[in-house]
N, CA, C and O of each residue as an XYZ file, in Angstrom:
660
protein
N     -64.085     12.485    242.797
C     -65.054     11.993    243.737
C     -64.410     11.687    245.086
O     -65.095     11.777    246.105
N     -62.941     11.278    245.148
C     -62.415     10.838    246.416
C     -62.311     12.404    247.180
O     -61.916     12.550    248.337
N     -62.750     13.523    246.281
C     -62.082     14.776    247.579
C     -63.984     15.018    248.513
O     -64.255     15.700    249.502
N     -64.914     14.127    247.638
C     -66.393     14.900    248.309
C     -66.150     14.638    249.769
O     -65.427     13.704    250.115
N     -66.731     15.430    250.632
C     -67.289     14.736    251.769
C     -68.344     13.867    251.835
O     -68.225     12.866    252.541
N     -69.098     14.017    251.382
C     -70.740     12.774    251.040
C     -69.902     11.712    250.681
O     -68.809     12.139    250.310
N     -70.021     10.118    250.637
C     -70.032      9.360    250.432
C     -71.314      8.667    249.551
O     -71.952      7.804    250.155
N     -71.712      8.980    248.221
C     -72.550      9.097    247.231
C     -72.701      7.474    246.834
O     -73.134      7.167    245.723
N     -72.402      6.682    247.597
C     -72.287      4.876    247.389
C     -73.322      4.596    248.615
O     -73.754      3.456    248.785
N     -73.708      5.686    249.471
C     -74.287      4.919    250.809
C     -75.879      5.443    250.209
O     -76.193      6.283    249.365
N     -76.605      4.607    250.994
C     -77.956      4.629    250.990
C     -78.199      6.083    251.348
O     -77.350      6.693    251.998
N     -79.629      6.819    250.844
C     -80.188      8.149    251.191
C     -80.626      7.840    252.657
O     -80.569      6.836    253.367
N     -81.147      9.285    252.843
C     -82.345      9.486    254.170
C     -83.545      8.709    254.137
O     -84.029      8.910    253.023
N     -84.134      8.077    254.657
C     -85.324      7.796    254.641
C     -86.367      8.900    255.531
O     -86.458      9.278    256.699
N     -87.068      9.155    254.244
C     -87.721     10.624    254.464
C     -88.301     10.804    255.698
O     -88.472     11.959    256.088
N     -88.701      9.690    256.520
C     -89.165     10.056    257.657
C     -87.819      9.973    259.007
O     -88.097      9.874    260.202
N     -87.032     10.010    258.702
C     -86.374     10.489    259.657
C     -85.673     11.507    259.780
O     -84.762     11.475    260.607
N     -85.863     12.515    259.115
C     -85.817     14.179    258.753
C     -87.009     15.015    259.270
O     -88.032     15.081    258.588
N     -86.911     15.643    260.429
C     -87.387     16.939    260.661
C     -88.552     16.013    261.457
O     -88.252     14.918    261.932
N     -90.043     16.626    261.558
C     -91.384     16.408    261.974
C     -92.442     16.958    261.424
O     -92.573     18.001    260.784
N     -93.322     15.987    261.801
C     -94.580     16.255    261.417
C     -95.381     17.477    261.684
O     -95.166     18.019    262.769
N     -96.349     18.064    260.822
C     -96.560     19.463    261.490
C     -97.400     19.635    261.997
O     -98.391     19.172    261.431
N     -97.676     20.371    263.352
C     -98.624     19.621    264.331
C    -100.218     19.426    264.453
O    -100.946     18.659    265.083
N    -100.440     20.651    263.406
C    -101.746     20.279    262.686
C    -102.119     19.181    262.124
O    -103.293     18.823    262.221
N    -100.915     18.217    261.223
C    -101.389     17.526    260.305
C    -101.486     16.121    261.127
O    -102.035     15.112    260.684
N    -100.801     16.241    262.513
C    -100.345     15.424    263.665
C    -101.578     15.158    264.390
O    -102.129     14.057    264.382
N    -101.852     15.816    264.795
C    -103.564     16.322    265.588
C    -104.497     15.870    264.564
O    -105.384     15.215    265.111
N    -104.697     15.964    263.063
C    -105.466     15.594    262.321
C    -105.359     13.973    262.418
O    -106.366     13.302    262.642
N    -104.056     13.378    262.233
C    -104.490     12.044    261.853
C    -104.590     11.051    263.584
O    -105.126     10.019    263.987
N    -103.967     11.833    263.984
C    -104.195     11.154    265.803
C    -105.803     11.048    266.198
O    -106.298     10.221    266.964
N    -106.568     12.223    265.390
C    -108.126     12.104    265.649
C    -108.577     11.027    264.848
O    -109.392     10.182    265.219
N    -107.904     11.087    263.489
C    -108.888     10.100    263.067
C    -108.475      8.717    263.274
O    -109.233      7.780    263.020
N    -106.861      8.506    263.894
C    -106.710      7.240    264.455
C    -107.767      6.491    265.447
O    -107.905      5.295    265.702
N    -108.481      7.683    265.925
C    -109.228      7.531    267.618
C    -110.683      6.697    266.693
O    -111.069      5.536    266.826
N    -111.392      8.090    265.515
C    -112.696      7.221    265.733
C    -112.636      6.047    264.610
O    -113.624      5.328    264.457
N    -111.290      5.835    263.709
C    -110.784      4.376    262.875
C    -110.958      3.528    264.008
O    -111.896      2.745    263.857
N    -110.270      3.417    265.249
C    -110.391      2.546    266.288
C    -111.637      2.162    266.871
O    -111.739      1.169    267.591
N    -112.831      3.116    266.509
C    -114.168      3.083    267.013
C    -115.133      1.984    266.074
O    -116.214      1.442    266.304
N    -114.198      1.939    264.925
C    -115.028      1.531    263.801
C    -115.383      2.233    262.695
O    -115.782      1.537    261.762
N    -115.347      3.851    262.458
C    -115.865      4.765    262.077
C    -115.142      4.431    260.635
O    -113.968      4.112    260.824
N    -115.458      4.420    259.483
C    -115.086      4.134    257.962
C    -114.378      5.919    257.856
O    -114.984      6.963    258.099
N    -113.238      5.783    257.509
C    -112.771      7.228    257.080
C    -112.925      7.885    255.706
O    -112.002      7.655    254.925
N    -113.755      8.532    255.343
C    -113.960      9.396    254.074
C    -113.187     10.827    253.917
O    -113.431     11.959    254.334
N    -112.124     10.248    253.109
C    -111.150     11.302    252.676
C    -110.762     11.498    251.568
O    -110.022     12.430    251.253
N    -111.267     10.527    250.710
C    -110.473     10.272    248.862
C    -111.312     11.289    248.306
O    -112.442     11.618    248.666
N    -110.474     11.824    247.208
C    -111.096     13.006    246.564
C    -112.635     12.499    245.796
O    -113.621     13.147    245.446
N    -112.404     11.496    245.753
C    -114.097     11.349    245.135
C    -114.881     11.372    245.976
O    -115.928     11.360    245.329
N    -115.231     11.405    247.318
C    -116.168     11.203    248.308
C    -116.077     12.440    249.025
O    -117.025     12.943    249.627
N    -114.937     12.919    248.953
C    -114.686     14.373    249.405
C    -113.677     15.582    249.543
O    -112.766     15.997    250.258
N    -114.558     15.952    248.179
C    -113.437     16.782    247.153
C    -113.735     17.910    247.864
O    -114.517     17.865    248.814
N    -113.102     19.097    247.448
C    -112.621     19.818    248.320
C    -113.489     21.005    247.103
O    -114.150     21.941    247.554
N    -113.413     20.881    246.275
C    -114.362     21.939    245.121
C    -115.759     21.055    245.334
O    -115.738     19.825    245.384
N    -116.736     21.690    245.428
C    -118.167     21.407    245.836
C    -119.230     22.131    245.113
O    -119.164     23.315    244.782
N    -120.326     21.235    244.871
C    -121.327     22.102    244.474
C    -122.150     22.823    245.287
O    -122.079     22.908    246.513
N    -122.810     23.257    244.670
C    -123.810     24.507    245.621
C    -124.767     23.295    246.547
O    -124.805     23.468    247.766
N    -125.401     22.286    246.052
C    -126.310     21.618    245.836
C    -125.595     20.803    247.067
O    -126.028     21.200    248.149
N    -124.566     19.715    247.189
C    -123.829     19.467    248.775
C    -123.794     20.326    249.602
O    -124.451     20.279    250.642
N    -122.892     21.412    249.228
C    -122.624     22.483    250.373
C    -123.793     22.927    251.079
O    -123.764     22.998    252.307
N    -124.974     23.280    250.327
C    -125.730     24.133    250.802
C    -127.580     23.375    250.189
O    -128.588     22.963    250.763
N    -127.291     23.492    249.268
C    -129.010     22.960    249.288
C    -129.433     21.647    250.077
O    -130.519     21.637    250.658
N    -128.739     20.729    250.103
C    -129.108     19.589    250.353
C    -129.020     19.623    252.290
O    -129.521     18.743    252.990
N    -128.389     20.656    252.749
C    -128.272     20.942    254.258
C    -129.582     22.101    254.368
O    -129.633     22.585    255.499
N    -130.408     22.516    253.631
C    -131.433     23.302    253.870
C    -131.288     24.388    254.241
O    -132.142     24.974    254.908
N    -129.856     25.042    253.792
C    -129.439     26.084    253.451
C    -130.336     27.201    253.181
O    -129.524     27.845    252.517
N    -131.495     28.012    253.181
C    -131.850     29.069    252.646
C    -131.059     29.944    251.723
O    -130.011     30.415    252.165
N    -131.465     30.252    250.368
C    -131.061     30.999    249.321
C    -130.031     32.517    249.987
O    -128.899     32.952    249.776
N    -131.026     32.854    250.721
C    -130.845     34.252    251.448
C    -129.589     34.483    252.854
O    -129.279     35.465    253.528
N    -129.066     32.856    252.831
C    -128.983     32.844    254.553
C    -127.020     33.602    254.146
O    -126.377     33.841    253.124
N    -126.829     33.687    255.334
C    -125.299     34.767    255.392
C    -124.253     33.817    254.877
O    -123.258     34.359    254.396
N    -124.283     32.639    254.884
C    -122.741     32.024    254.935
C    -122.901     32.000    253.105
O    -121.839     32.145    252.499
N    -123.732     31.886    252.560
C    -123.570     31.801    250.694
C    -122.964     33.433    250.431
O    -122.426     33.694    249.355
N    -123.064     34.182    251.196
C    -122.562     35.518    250.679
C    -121.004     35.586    250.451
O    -120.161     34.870    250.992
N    -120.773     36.719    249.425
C    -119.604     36.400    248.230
C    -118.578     36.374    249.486
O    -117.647     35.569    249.521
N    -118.837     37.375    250.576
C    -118.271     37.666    251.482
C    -117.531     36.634    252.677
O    -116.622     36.796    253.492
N    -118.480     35.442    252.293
C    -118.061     34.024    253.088
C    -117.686     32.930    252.840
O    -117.186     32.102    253.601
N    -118.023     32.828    251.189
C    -118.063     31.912    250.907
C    -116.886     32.022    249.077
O    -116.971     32.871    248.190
N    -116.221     31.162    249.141
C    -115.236     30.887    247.696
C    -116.066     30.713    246.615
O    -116.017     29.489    246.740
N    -116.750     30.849    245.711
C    -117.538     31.015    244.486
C    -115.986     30.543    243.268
O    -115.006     31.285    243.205
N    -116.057     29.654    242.707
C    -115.081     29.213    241.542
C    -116.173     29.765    240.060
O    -115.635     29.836    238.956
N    -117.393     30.049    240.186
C    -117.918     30.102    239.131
C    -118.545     31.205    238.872
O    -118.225     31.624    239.984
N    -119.157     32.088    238.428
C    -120.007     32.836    238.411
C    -121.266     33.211    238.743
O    -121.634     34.337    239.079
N    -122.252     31.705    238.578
C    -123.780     31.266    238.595
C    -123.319     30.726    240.216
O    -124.203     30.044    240.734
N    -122.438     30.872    240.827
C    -122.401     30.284    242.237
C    -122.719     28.722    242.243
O    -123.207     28.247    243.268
N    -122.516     28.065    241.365
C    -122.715     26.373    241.221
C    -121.567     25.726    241.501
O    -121.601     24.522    241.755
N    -120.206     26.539    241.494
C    -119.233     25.970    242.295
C    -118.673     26.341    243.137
O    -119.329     27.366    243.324
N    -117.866     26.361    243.937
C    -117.558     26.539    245.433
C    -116.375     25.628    245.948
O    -116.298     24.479    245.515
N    -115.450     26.103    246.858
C    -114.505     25.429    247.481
C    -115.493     25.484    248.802
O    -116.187     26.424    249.190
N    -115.326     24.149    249.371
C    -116.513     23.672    250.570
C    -116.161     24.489    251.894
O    -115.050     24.692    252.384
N    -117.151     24.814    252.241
C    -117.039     25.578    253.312
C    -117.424     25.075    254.927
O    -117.436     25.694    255.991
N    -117.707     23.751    254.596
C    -118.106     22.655    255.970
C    -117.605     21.376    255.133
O    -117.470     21.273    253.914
N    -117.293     20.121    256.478
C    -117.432     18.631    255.646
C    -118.862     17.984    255.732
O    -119.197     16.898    255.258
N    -119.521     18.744    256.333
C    -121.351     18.251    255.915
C    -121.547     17.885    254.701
O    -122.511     17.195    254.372
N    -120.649     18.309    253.890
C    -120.918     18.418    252.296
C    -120.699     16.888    251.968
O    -121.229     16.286    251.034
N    -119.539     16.196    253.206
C    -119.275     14.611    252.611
C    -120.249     14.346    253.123
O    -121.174     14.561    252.339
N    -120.524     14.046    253.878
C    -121.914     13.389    254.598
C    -123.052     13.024    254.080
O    -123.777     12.032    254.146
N    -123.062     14.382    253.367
C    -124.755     14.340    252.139
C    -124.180     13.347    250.962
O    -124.838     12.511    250.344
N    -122.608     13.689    250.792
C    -122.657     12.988    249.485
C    -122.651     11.504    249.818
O    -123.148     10.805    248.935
N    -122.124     10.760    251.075
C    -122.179      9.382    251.270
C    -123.681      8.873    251.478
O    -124.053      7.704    251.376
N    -124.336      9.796    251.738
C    -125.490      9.381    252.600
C    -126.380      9.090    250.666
O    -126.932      8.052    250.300
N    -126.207     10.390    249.832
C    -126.500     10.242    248.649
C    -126.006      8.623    247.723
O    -126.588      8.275    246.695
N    -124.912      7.863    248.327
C    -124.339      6.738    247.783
C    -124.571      5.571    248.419
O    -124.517      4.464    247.883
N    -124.895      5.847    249.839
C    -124.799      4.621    250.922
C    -126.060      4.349    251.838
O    -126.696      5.375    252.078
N    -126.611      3.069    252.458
C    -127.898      2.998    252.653
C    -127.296      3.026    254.426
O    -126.081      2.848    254.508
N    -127.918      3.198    255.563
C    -127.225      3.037    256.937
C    -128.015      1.475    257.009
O    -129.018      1.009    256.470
N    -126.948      0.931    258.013
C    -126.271      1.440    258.621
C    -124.643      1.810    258.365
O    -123.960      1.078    257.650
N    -124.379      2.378    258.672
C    -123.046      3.233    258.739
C    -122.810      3.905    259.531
O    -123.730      4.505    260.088
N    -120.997      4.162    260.067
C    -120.771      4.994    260.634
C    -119.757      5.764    260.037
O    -118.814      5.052    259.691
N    -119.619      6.854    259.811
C    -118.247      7.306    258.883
C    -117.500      8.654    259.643
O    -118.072      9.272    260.541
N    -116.467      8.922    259.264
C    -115.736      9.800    260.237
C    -115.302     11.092    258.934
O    -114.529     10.601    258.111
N    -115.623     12.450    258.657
C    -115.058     12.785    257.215
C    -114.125     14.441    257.765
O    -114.618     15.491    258.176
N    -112.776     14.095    257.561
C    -112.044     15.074    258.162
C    -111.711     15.658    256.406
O    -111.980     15.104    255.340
N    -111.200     16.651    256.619
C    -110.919     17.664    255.992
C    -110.676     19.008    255.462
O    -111.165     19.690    256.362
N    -110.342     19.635    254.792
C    -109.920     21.404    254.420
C    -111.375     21.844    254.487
O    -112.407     21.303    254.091
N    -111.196     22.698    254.951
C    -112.172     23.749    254.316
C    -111.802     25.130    254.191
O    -110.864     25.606    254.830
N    -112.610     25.888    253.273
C    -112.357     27.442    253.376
C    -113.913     28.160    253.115
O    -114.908     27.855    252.458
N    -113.518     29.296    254.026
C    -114.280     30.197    254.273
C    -113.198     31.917    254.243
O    -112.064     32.020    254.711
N    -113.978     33.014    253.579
C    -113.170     33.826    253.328
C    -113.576     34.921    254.984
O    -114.559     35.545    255.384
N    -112.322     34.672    255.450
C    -112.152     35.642    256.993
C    -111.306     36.339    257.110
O    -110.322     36.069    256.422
N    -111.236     37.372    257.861
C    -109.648     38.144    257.466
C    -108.791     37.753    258.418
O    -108.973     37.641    259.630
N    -107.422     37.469    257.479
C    -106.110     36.862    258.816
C    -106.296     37.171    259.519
O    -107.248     37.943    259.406
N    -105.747     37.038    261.007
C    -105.312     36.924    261.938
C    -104.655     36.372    263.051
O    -104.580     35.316    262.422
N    -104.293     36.191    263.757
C    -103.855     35.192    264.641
C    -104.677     34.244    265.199
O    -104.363     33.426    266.064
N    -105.719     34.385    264.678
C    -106.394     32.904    265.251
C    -107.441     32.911    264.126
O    -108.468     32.480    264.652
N    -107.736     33.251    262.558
C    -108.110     33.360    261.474
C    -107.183     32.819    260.269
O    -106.041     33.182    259.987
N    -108.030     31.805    259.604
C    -107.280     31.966    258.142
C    -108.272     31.679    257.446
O    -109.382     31.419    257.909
N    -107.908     31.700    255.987
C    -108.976     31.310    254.649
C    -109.028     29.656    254.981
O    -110.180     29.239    254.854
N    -108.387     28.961    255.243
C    -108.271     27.362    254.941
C    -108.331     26.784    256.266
O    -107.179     26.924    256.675
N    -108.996     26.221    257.167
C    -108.957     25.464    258.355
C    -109.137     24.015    258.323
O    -110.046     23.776    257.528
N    -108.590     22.751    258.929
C    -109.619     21.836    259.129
C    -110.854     21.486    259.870
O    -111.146     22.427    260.608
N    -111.724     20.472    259.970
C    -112.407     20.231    259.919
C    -112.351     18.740    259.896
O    -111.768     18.070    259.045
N    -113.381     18.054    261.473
C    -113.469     16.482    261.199
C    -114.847     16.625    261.741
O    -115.183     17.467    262.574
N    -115.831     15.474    261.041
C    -117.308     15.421    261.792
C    -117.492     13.947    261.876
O    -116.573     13.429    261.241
N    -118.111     13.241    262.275
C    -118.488     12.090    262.203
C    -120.048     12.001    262.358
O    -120.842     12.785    262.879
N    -120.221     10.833    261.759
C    -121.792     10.062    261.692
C    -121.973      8.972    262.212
O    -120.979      8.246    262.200
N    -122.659      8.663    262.564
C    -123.494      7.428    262.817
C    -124.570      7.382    262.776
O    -125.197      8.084    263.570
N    -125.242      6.586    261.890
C    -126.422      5.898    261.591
C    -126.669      4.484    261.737
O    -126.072      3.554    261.195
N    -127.540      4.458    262.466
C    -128.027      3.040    262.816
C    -129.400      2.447    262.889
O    -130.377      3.190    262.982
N    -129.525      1.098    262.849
C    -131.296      0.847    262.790
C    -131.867      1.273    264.293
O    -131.356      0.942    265.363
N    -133.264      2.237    264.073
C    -134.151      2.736    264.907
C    -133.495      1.632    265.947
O    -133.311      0.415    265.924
N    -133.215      2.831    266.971
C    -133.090      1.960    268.762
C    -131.578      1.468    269.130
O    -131.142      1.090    270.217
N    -130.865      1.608    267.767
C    -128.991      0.996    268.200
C    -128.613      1.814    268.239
O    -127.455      1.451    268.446
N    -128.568      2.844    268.215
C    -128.033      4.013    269.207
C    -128.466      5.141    269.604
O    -129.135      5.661    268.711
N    -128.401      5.761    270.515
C    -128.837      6.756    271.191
C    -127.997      7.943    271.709
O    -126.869      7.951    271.217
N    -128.299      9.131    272.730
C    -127.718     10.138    273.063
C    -126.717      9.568    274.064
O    -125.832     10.344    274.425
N    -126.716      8.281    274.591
C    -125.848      7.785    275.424
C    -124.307      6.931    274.534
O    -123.190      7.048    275.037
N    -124.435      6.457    273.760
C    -123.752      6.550    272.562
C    -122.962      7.509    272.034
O    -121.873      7.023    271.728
N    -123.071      9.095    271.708
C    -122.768      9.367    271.859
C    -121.951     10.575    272.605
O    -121.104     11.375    272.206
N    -122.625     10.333    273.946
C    -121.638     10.782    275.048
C    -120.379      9.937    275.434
O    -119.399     10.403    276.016
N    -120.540      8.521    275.003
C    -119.656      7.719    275.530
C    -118.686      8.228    274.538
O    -117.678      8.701    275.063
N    -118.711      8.257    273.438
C    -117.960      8.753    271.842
C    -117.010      9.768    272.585
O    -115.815      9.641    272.850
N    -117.980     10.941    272.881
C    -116.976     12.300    273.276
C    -116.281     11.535    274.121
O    -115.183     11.180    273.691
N    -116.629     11.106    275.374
C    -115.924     10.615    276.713
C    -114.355      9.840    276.222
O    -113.186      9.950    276.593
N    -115.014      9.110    275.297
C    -113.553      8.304    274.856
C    -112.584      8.596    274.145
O    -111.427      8.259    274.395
N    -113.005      9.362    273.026
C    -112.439     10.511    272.064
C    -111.010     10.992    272.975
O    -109.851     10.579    272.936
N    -111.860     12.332    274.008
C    -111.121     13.250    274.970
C    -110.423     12.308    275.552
O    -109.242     12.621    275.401
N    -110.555     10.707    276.502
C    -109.687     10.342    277.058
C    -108.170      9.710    276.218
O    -106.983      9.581    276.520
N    -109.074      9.422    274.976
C    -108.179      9.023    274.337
C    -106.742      9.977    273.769
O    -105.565      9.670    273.576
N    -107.408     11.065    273.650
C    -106.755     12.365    273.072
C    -105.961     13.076    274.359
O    -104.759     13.335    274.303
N    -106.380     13.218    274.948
C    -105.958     13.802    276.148
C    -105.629     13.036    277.815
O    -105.309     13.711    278.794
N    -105.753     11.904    277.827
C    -105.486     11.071    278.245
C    -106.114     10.439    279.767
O    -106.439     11.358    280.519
N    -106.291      9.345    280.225
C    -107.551      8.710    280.930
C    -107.836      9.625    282.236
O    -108.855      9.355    282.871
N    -107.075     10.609    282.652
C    -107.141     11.457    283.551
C    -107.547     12.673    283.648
O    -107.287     13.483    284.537
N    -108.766     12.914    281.900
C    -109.023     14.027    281.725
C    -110.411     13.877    282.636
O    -110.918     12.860    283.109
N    -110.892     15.454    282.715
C    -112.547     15.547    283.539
C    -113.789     16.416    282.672
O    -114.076     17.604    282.525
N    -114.250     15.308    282.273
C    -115.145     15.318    281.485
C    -116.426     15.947    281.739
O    -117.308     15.921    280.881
């Protein structure tokens, strides 16, 4: 042991001070730092928004038409045969399901994967993210001015107080 170079008695790396974050996943949580700061409840745990979906979130409960283009095999991940399961192809899908669990008011923020089948490319993949937010409130507490102020603050926040909106 006296010929190693390592010194195997000293403390490890602490994992975060190796390498960086990747800038997608960087950009993901910097957004949802912005509307956490707004108040916005973050829905991300696999029970509120799992990433395998039924037909019935994804698509019926958004008034989806049977017929419409995005359910085609061609767009959409099918895990099942009868098309009753699905890897989600929007986070609308959390939305219905909180809204299915929770009475408003609420405001919730629901980032996450999605896939849709597209062919690679340089600005294409099967798997993208995805963040939407909600707000619901009693008739008259908020309005279209609400959220313009949202975007306004979002972008300054993100891009910083000198952006032009």
């Amino acid at each position: 042991m006296e010929e190693e170079w390592v010194d195997v008695t000293q403390p490890g790396l602490l994992f975060n001070e190796v390498g960086y974050r990747h800038p997608l996943i960087a950009t993901l949580d910097r957004t949802v730092s912005i509307f956490s700061g707004l108040g916005y409840d973050i829905i991300d745990d696999p029970v509120q928004s799992p990433e395998i979906e039924t037909d019935w979130f994804n698509f019926e409960a958004l008034n989806t038409p049977p017929d419409h283009p995005a359910r085609d095999m061609q767009d959409t991940y099918y895990l099942t045969e009868d098309k009753k399961n699905l890897l989600r192809t929007h986070t609308s899908a959390v939305q219905i399901r909180y809204m299915t669990n929770n009475k408003p008011p609420f405001k919730i923020c629901a980032p996450g994967r999605v896939y849709r089948r597209d062919a690679v490319d340089a600005t294409h993949t099967a798997l993208f993210h995805q963040i939407e937010i909600l707000n619901l409130q009693k008739k008259g507490e908020v309005h279209l001015g609400h959220l313009k102020g949202t975007v306004i603050y979002f972008l300054q926040q993100f891009f910083g107080d000198d952006v032009e909106v």
